[in-house]
C-alpha positions, -999 to 999 in steps of 0.1 A, spaced: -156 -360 -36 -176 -390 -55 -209 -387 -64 -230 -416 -60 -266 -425 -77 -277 -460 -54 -312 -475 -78 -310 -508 -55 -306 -521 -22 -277 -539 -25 -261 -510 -37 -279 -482 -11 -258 -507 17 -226 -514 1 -222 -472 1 -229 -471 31 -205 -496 44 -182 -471 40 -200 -439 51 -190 -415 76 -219 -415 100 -199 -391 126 -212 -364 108 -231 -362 81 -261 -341 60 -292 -355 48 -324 -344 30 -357 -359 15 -371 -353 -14 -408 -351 -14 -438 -344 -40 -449 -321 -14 -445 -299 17 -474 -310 31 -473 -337 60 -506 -354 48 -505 -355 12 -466 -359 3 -450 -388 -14 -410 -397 -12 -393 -398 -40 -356 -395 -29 -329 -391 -5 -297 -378 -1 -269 -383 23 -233 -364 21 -204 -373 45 -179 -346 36 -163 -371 8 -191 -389 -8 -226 -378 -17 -257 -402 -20 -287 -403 -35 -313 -428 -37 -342 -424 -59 -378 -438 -46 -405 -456 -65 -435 -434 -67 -462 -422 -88 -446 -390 -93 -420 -413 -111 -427 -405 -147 -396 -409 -166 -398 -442 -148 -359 -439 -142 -346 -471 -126 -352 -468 -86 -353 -488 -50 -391 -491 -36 -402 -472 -7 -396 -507 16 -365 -515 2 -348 -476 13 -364 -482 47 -349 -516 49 -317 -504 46 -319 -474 68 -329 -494 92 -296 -516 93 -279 -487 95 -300 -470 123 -273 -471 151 -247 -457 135 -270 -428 116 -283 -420 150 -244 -418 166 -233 -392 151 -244 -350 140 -274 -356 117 -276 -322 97 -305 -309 76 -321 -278 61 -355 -277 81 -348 -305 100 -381 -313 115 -395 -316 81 -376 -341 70 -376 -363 103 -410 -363 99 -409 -374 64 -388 -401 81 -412 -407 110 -437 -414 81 -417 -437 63 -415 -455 103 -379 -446 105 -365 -425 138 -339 -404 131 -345 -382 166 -320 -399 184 -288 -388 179 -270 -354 175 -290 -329 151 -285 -299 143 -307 -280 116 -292 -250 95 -326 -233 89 -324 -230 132 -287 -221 131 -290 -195 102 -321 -177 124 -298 -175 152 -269 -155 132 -294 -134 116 -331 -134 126 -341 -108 99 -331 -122 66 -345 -151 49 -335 -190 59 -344 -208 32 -318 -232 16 -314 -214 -18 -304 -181 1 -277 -198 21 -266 -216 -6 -262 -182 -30 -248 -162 2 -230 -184 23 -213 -210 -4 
């Protein structure tokens, strides 16, 4: 598996020329849980061979690591919205982060989705759901 830090937008889309888009995980990383008050600062994408992350601009940005702005990110998902929205989008809370996406005035609802918080309640509605507990029980 490669492991892949994008800080441009040139880079972000020449990884993901060649992405697997047919089924694939995603999450954001925010500054907050809170719809109203959050900031982005990241993403990350894994297709089953190559992981992704892109780093966001934002205040919370103290290190001041090299990263893409907010617009640039966007720019780039949104050349690539077909394809993200034909195949199974996957996600820990799901909603969340197509919110998050919503908010940045990118749709990701449109394809295939499926959301392991949802899936993990359905195999076992009394334990916990959050990611670190699958992750340390399930991997």
């Amino acid at each position: 598996m490669s492991k892949v830090i994008v800080y441009d937008r040139q880079s972000f889309k020449e990884e993901l020329k060649n992405f697997n888009f047919e089924e694939f995980s995603w999450d954001t990383e925010t500054t907050s849980l809170r719809q109203d008050e959050l900031e982005i600062t990241g993403i990350s994408m894994y297709d089953g061979n190559k992981a992704l992350y892109a780093p966001i601009n934002s205040e919370k940005n103290e290190k001041k690591v090299p990263c893409m702005e907010y617009y640039e990110m966007v720019k780039v998902l949104k050349d690539y919205q077909k394809e993200i929205n034909g195949g199974l989008n996957i996600a820990h809370n799901w909603v969340f982060d197509a919110r998050v996406m919503d908010k940045m005035g990118f749709d990701i609802t449109r394809g295939k989705r499926a959301c392991t918080m949802v899936l993990h309640h359905l195999i076992n509605e009394n334990s916990e759901h959050g990611l670190k507990y699958l992750v340390k029980n399930y991997l």
